[in-house]
C-alpha positions in Angstrom: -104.0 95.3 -114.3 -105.1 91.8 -113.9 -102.0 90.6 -113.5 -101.7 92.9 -110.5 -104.6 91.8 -108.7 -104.7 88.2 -109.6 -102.9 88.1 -106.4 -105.5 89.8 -103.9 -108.3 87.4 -104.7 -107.5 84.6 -103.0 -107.5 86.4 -99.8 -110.9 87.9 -100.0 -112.7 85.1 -98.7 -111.1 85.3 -95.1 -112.6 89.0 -95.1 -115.9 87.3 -95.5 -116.0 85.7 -91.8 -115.9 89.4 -90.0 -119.1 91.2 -90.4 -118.0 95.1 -90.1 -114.8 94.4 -92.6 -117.8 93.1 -94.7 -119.9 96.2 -94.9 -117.0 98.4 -95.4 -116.2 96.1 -98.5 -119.8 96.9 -99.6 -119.5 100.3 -99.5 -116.6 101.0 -101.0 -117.3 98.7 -103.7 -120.6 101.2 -104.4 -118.3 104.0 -103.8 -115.9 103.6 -106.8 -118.4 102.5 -108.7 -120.1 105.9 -108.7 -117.2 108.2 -108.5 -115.3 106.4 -111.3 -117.9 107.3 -113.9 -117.2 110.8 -113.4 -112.9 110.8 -113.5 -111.1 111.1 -116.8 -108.5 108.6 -117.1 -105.6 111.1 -117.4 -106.9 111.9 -113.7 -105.4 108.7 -112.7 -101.8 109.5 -113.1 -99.2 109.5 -110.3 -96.0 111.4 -110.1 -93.5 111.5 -107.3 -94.3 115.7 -106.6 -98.2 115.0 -106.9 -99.8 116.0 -103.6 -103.2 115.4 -104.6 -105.8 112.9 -106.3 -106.5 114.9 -109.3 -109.5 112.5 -109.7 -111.1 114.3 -106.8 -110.9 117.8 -107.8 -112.4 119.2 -104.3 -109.2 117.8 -102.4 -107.3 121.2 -102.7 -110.3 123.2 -101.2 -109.8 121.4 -97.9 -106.1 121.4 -97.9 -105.1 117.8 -98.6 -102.1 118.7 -100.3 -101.0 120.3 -97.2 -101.7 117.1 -95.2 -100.0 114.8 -98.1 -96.9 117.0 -98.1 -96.4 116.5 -94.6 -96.8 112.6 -94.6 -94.1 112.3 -97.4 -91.9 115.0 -95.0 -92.4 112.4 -91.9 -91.6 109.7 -94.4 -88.2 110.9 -95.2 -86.2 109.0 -98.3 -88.4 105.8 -98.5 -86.3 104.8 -101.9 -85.7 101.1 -101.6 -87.5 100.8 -98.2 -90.3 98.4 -97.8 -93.6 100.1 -97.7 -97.4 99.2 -96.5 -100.3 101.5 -97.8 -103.1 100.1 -95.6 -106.3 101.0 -97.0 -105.2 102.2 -100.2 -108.7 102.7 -101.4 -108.1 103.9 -105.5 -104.4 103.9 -104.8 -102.9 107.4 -105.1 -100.9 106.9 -101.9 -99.9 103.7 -103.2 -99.0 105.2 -106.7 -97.3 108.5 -105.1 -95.0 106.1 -102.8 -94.3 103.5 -105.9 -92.8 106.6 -107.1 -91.0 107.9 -104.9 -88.9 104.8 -105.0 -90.6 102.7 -102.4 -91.1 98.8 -102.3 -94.9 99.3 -101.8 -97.8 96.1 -100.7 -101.0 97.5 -100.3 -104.1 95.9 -98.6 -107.8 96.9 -99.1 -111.1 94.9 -98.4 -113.0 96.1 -101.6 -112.3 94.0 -104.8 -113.2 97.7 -106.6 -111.0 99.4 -105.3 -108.2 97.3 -105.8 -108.7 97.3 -109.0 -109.3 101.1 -109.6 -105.5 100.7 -107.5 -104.1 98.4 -110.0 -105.1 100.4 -113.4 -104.0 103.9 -111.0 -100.2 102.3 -110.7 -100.0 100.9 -114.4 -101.1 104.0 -115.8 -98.4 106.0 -113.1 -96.0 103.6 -114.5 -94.9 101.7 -111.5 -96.2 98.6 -111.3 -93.2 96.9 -110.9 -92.6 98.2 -107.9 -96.4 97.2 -106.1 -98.4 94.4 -105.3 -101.6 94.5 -104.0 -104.1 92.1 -101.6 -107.6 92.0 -100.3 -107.7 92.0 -97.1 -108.5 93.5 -93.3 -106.2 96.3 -91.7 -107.1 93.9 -88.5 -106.0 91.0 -90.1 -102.2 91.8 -91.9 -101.4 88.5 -93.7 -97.8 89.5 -93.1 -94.7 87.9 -91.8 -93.5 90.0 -88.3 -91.4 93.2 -88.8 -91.8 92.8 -92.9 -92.2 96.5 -93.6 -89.6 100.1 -92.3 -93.2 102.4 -93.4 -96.8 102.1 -92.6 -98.8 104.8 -94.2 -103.1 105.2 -94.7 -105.3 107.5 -95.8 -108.9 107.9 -93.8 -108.2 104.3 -93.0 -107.7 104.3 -89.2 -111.3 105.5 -88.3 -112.8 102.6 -90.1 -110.6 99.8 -88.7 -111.5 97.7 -84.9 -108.7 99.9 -83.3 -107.3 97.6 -80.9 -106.5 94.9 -83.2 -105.8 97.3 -86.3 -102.8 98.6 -84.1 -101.6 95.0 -82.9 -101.4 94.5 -86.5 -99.3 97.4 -87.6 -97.0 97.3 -84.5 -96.4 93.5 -85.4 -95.6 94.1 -89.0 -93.2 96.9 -88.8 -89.4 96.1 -88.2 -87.7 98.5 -84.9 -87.7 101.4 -85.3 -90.1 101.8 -88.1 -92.6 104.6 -88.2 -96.5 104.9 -89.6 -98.2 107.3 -90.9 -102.2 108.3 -91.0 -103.7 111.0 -92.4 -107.4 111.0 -90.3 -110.8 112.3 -89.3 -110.3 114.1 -86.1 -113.0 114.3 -83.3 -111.4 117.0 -81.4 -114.4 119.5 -82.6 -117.8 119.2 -81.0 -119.5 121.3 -83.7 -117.9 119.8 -86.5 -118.9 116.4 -84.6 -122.1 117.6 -84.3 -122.9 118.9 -87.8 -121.7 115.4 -88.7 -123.7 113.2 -86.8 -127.0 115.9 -87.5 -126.7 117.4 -91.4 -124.3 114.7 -93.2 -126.5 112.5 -95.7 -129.9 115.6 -95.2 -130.1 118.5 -96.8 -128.0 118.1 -99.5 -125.0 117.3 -98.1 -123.3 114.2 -99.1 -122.4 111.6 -96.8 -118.6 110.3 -97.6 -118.2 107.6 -95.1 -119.5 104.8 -94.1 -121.6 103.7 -91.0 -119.1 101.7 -88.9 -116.6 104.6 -89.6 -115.7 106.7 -86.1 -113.6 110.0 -86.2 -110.6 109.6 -83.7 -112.4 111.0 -80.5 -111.5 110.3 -76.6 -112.1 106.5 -76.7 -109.6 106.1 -80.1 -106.7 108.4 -78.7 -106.6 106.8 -75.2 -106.4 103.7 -77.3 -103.5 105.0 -79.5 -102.0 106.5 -76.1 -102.0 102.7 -74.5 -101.1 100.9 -77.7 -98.0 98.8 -78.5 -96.4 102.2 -80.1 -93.2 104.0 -77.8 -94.6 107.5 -79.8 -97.8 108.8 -80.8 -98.0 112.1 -82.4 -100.4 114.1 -83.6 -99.8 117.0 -86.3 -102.0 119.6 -88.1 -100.6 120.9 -90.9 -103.7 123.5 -91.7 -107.1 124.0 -90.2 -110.1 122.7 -91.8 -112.8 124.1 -89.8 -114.8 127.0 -92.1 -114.1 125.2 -95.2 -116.5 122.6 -94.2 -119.6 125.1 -94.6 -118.7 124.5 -98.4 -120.4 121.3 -98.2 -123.7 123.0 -97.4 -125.7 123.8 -100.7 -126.4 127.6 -99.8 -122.4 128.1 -99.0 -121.0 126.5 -101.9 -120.5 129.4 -104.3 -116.9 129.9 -105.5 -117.4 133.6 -103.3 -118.1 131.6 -100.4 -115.8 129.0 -100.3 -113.1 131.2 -101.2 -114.3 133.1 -98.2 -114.0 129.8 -95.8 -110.6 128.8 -96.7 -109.3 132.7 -96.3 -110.6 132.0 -92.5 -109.1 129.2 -92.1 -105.9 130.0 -93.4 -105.9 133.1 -91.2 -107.1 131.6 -87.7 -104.7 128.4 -88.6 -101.7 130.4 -87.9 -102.2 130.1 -84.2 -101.2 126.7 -84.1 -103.6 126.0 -80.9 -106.4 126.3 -83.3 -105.3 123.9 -85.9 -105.4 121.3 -83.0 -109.3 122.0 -83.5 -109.1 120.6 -87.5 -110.9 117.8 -89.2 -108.2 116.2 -90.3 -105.2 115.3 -88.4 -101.7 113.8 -89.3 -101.1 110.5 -86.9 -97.1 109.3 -86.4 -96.6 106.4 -84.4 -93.3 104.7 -83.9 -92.6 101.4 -82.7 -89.4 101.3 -80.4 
């Protein structure tokens, strides 16, 4: 492990000069903290048919697997290929596309997470095939057209959007596609039980305070951005499952209840547009 991260210190202190880069590194730092006192370390390990972070056992509830399964299908064969996993947070995107034969770098601003990253891929058995480096999804300390993937997890909502996708556009070679799986701000009462009940009430609040869902201002951004295709997929609807967040709804009755209704109104594929989540796909020409 410390061989792996050895090399992402010395770019931590540029991350220093850009306030909001800061506080996410703050957070995060907190965040694995916490949550890596609860996880077993058996929960760690990565294979190549994993679709989900068995160290966060609530993934499955709100369909991640689903949304994983459909980044690795946009993907396509990525053994051999060069492969960045911007914001790889406790690295099981970056331990899932180690093994699944990709070249894999992958960039994060907190120090913790990186290393939660670095025991995730020795454990998974692939470190050989990853390096990893503190730094800003704005600022890609990257030679021009280095990678043929770009994938993230919850990463683009966090980032200064503008120069975030300057970044990625400028690091990928022709033709290359990236990949997000995001927070989608489509749904004005999921956006406004967000802004009103997350953090009260019981319910936890996940993100951090710079962090924006993709709303108006983001996807007119992505729509004028370097990229010659944005695309925007919803492999399930996560819309009643999110009432298993509140304490009196969280009973295994009651969450089974919200994802029946999600499954059931998600086959009108209109509907799923309204999701939480949402699969970004952006190709540079």
């Amino acid at each position: 492990m410390a061989d792996l991260y050895r090399a992402a210190r010395p770019a931590l202190s540029v991350d220093k000069a850009s306030e909001r880069p800061a506080r996410e590194r703050d957070f995060w730092n907190e965040r694995v903290r916490h949550d890596a006192a609860e996880a077993l370390l058996t929960d760690y390990r990565v294979g190549p048919e994993d679709r989900c972070d068995r160290a966060i056992p609530w993934l499955p509830y709100i369909g991640m697997p689903a949304y994983v399964d459909r980044v690795i299908a946009e993907l396509g064969d990525i053994s051999g290929r060069a492969v960045l996993d911007i914001g790889a947070g406790t690295g099981f995107m970056t331990a899932l596309l180690a093994a699944r034969g990709a070249d894999v770098d992958a960039v994060d601003v907190a120090e913790e997470s990186l290393a939660r990253c670095a025991m995730r891929v020795r454990l998974s058995g692939v470190s050989s095939a990853v390096r990893l480096h503190c730094m800003a999804g704005e600022r890609l300390a990257f030679p021009n057209c280095r990678f043929d993937r770009v994938v993230g997890v919850f990463v683009l909502h966090h980032l200064d959007l503008t120069a975030a996708l300057a970044e990625i556009h400028r690091v990928l070679r022709p033709g290359g596609i990236a990949i997000f799986i995001e927070t989608w701000g489509r749904n004005p009462i999921l956006m406004l039980a967000r802004r009103l009940l997350t953090g009260h009430f019981g319910i936890d609040k996940a993100g951090s305070d710079d962090e924006q869902p993709l709303g108006w201002a983001a996807r007119r951004l992505l729509a004028r951005g370097p990229f010659v295709e944005v695309r925007y997929l919803f492999p399930e609807l996560l819309f009643w499952r999110m009432l298993g967040y509140v304490p009196l709804a969280r009973g295994p009755a009651a969450r089974a209840a919200w994802r029946a209704a999600d499954l059931t109104l998600g086959k009108l594929a209109v509907l799923r547009t309204f999701s939480y989540f949402c699969v970004v796909v952006l190709r540079k020409r």
